[in-house]
C-alpha positions as CSV (number, residue, x, y, z in Angstrom):
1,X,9.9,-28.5,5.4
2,X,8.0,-25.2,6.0
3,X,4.3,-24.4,5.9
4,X,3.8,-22.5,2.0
5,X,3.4,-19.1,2.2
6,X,1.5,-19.1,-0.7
7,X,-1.1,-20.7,0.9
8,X,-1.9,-19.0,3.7
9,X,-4.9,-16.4,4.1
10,X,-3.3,-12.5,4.2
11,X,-4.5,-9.5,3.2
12,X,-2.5,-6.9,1.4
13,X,-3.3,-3.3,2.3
14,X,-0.4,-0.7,1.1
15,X,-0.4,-1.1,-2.9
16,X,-0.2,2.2,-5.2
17,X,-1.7,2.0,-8.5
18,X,0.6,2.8,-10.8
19,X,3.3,0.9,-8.4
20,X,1.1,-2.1,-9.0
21,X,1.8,-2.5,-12.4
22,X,3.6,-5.8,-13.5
23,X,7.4,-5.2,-15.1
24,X,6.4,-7.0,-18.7
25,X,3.6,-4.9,-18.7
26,X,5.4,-1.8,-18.5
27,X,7.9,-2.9,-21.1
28,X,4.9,-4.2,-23.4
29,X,3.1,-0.8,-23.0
30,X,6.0,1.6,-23.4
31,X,7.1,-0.1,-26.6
32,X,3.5,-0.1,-28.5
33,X,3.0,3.7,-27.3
34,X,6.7,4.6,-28.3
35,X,7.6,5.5,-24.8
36,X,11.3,5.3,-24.4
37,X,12.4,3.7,-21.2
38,X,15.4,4.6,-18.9
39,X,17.9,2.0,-18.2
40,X,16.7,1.8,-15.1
41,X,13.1,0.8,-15.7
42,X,14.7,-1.9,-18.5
43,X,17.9,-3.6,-17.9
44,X,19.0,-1.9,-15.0
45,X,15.2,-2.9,-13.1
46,X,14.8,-3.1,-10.1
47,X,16.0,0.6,-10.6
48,X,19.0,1.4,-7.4
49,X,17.1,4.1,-4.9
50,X,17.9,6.2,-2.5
51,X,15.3,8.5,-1.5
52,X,16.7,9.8,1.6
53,X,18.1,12.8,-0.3
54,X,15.9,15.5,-2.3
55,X,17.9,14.0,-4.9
56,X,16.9,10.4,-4.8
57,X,13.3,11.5,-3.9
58,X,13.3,13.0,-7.2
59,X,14.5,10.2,-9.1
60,X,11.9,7.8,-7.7
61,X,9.4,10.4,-8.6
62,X,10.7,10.7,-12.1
63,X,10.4,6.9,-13.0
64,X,7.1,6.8,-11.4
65,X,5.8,9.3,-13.1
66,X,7.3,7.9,-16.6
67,X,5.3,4.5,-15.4
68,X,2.2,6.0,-15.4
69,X,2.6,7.8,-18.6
70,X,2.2,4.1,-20.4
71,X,-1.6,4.1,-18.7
72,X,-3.2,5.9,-21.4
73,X,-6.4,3.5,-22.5
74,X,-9.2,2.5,-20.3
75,X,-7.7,-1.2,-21.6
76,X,-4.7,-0.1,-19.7
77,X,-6.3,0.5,-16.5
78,X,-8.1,-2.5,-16.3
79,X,-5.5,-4.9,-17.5
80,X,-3.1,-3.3,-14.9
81,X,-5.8,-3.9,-12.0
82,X,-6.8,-7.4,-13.0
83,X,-3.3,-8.1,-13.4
84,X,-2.0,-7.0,-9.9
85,X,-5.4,-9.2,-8.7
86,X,-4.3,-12.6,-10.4
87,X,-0.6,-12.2,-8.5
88,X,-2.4,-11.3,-5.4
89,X,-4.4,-14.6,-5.8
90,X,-1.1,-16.2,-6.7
91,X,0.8,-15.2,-3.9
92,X,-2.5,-16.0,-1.2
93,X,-3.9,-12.7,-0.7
94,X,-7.3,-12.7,-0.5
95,X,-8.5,-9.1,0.3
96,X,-6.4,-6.1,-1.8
97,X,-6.7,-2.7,-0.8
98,X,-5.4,-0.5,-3.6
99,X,-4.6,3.6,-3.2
100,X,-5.3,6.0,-6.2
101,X,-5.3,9.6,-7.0
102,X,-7.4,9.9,-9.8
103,X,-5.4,13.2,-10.2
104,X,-2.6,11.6,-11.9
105,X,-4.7,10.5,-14.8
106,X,-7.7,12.5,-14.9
107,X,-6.8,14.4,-17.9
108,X,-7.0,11.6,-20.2
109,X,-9.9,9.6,-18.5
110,X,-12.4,12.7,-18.7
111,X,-11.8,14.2,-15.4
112,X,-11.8,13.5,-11.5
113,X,-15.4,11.5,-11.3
114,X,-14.8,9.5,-14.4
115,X,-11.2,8.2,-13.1
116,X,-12.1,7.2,-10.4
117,X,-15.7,5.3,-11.7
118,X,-13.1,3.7,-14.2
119,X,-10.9,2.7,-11.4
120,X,-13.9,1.3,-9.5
121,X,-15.3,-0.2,-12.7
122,X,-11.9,-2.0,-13.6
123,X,-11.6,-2.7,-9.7
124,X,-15.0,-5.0,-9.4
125,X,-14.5,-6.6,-12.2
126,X,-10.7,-7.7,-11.6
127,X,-11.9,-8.7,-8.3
128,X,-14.7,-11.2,-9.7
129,X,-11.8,-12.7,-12.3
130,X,-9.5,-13.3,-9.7
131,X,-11.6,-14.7,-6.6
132,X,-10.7,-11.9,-3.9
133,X,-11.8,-9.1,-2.7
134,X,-10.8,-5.3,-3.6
135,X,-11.2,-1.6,-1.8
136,X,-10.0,1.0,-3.7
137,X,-8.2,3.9,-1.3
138,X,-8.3,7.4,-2.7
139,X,-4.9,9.5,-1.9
140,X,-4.0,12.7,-2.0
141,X,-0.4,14.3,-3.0
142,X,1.2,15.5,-0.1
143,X,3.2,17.8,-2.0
144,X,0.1,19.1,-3.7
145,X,-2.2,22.0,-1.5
146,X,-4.5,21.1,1.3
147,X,-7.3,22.2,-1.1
148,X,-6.8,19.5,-3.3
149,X,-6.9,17.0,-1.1
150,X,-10.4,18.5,0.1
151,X,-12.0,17.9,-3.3
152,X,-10.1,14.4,-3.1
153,X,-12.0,13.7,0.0
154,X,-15.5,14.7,-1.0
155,X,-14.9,12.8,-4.4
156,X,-14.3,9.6,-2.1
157,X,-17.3,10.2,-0.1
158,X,-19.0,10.0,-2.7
159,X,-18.4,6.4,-3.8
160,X,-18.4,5.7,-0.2
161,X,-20.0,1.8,-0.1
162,X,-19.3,1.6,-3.7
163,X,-15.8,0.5,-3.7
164,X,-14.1,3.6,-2.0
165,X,-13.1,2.5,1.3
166,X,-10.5,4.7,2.7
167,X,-8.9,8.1,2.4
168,X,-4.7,8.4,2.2
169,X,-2.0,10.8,1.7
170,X,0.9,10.2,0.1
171,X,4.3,11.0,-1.6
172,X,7.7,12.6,0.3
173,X,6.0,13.3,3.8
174,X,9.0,16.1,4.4
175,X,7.7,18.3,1.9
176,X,4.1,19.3,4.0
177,X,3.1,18.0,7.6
178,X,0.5,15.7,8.2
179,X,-1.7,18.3,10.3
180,X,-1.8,20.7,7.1
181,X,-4.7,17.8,5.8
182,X,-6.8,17.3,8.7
183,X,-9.6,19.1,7.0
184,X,-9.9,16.5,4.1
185,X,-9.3,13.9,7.0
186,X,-12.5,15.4,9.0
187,X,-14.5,15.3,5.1
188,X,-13.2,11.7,4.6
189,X,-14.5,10.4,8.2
190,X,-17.6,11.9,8.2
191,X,-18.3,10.2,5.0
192,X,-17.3,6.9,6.5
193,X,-14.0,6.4,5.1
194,X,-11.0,4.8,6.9
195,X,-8.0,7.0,7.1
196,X,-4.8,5.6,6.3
197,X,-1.9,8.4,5.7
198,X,1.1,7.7,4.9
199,X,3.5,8.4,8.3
200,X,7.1,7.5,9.5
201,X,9.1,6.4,6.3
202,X,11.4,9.1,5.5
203,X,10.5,11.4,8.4
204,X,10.9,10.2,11.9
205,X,8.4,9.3,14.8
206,X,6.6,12.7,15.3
207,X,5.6,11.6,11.5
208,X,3.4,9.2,13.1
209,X,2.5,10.7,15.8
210,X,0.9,13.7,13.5
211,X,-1.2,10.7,11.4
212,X,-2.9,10.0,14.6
213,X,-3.5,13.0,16.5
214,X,-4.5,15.1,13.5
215,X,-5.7,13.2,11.1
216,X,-7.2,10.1,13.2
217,X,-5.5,7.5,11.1
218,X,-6.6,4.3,11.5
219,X,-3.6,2.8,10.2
220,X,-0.5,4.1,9.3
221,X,1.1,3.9,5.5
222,X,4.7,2.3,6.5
223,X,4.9,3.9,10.3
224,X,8.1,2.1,10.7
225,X,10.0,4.8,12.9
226,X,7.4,4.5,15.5
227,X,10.1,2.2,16.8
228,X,12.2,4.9,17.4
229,X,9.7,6.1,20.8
230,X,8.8,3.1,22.9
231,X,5.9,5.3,24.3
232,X,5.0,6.0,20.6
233,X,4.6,2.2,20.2
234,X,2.9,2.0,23.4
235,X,0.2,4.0,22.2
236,X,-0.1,2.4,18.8
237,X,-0.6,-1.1,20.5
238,X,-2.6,0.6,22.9
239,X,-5.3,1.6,19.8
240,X,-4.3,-0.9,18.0
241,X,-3.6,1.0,15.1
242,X,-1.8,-0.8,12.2
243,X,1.7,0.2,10.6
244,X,1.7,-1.1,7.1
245,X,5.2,-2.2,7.1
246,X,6.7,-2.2,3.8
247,X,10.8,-3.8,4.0
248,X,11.8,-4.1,0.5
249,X,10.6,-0.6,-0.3
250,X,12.3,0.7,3.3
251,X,15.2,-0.8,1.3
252,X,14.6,0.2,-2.2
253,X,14.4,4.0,-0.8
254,X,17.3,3.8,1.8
255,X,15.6,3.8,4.9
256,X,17.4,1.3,5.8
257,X,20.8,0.0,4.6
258,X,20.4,-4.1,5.1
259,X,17.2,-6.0,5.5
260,X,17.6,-6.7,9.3
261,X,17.5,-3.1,9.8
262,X,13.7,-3.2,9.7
263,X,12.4,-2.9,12.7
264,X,9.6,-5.5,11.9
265,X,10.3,-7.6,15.5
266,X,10.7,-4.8,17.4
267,X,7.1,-3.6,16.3
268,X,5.3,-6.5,16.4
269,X,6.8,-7.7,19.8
270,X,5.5,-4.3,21.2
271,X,2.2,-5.2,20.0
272,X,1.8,-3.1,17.3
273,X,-0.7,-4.6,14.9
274,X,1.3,-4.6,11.5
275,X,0.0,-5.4,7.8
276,X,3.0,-6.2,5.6
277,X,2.5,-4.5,2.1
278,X,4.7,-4.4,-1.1
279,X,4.4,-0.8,-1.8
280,X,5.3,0.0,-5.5
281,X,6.1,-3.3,-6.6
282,X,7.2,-2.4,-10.0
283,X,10.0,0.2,-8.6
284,X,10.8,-2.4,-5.7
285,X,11.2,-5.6,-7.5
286,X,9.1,-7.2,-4.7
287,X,5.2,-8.3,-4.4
288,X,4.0,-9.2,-1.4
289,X,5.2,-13.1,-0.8
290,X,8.7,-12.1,-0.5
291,X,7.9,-9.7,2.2
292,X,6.2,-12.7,4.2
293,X,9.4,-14.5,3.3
294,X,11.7,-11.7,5.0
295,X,9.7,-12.2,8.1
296,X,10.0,-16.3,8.0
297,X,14.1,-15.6,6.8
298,X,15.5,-12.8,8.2
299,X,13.3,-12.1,10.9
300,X,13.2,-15.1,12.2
301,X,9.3,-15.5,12.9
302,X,8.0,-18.8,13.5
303,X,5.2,-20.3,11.4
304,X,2.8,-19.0,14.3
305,X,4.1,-15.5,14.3
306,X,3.6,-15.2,10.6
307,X,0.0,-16.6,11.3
308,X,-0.3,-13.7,13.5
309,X,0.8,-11.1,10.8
310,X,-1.9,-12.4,8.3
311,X,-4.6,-12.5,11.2
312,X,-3.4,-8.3,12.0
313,X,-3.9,-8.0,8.3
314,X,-7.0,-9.2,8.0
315,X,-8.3,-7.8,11.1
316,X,-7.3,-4.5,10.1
317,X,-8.6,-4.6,6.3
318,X,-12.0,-3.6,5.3
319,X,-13.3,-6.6,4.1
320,X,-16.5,-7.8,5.2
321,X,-16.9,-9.4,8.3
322,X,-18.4,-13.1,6.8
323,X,-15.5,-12.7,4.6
324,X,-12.9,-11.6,7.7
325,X,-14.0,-14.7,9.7
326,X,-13.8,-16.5,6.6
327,X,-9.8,-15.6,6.3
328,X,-9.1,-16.0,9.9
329,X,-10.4,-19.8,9.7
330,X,-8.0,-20.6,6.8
331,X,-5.0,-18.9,8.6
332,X,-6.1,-21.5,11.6
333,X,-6.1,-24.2,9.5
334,X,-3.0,-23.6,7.7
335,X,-1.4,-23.7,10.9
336,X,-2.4,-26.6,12.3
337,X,-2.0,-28.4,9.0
338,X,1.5,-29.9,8.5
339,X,4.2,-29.1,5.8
């Protein structure tokens, strides 16, 4: 019998907001508010992607966006956050790292400032229910101008030790280049926030290259077509900066065709420190077990490799360091104990 996954010590650092949000909840919302549904959000769920296209893109945009529209109460937001906290407690995961732009809802929550202390708000107390830990990541729209993501950035500085831990970009990173941002990047570190752009999904290597050279990323959101330049890995082992590799999403958006197409191995056997992350669970179909499951399955990891994974995702969270040493003992433990 195998070692549970359920039960070993990991940390899950890509998670979007919105993304987070449990199916039944969405259904539960949509019909109190009167919000009608596509198929694919109802029957049709997990919705068929392909976002390799302008087209697709703009689908996946479309039912996210018709996701959030159910988040209209301050109940809302912090049932969806102490929700996704329970199934990461469920599912093992001890330290949650959770990217917002407050932009996305800060007409009806009173603004920038008062979003995001909601979020926080919501955030702590979630985290106490549940028994983990939680850092909320502010993002900015890539598709949205550089000046936005400025005031982004100073907003995050501001809650800087007060739940804000890191500063991200996101959405379709063909639309604007990674450099374009390196001034809300510069505001972001010197307030002391990690930076964690998203990099290498739907654009190729130079993608990740850009997070690291302009904007100083400290990890990188999905970075899986680093594998395409061994010299790119080289350097991303060298650093030891992490690729939060996402496979059911790479599959939900047609980055790749089959499930062994991930290049999961061929990262982590080049030393590339990787944190496996569910992405936008509620579009995927996927939290973050089964993605720990696709290493075990299809990736063939032994119990010891997986051990590893949870160690890099640990090591490259935020969390504390009592609380990081705390993690890394259980991972030991579950791997010497037997199934």
């Amino acid at each position: 019998m195998a070692r549970p996954l359920t039960t070993l010590p990991k940390a899950h650092l890509h998670l979007h907001f919105t993304g987070s949000m449990r199916h039944s909840t969405l259904l539960e919302l949509a019909a109190e508010q009167g919000v009608h549904l596509p198929d694919a959000l109802v029957e049709d769920w997990p919705p068929k992607l392909r976002a390799t296209d302008e087209r697709g893109w703009f689908r996946f945009q479309r039912l996210y966006d018709i996701a959030r529209s159910v988040l209209r109460r301050e109940s809302d937001v912090r049932r969806l956050l102490l929700e996704a906290a329970l199934d990461e407690a469920a599912e093992g995961s001890r330290w949650l790292e959770i990217q917002v732009d407050p932009s996305g809802y800060a007409s009806r929550f009173g603004g920038l400032t008062a979003t995001l202390e909601l979020v926080l708000d919501a955030a702590r107390s979630a985290a106490s229910e549940a028994g983990i830990g939680i850092g909320v990541i502010v993002a900015a729209n890539r598709t949205r101008h550089p000046l936005d993501a400025k005031t982004l950035a100073r907003l995050a500085g501001q809650f800087a030790g007060e739940g804000v831990i890191g500063f991200g970009l996101s959405n379709d990173e063909r639309r604007a280049r990674a450099r374009d941002f390196d001034g809300a990047f510069r505001i972001a570190k010197r307030a002391g926030l990690i930076a964690v752009p998203h990099g290498g999904e739907l654009s190729g290597a130079a993608s990740v290259a850009e997070c690291v050279d302009d904007l100083g990323a400290d990890r990188v959101g999905h970075g899986v077509r680093a594998a395409e330049s061994p010299r790119l890995m080289e350097r991303l082992a060298d650093r030891q900066i992490t690729c939060e590799v996402c496979p059911t999403s790479n599959l939900g958006l047609g980055v790749a065709r089959d499930p062994s197409e991930v290049p999961l191995k061929r990262l982590f056997d080049a030393g590339v420190p990787i944190a496996l992350g569910a992405d936008d669970p509620l579009l995927f179909g996927a939290r973050l077990l089964p993605q720990y499951e696709l290493a075990r399955d299809v990736y063939a990891f032994t119990d010891a490799e997986i051990a590893e994974l949870a160690r890099q995702s640990i090591r490259s969270s935020t969390a504390p360091e009592p609380h990081k040493k705390e993690l890394l003992t259980g991972i030991d433990t579950w791997l010497t104990t037997h199934p």
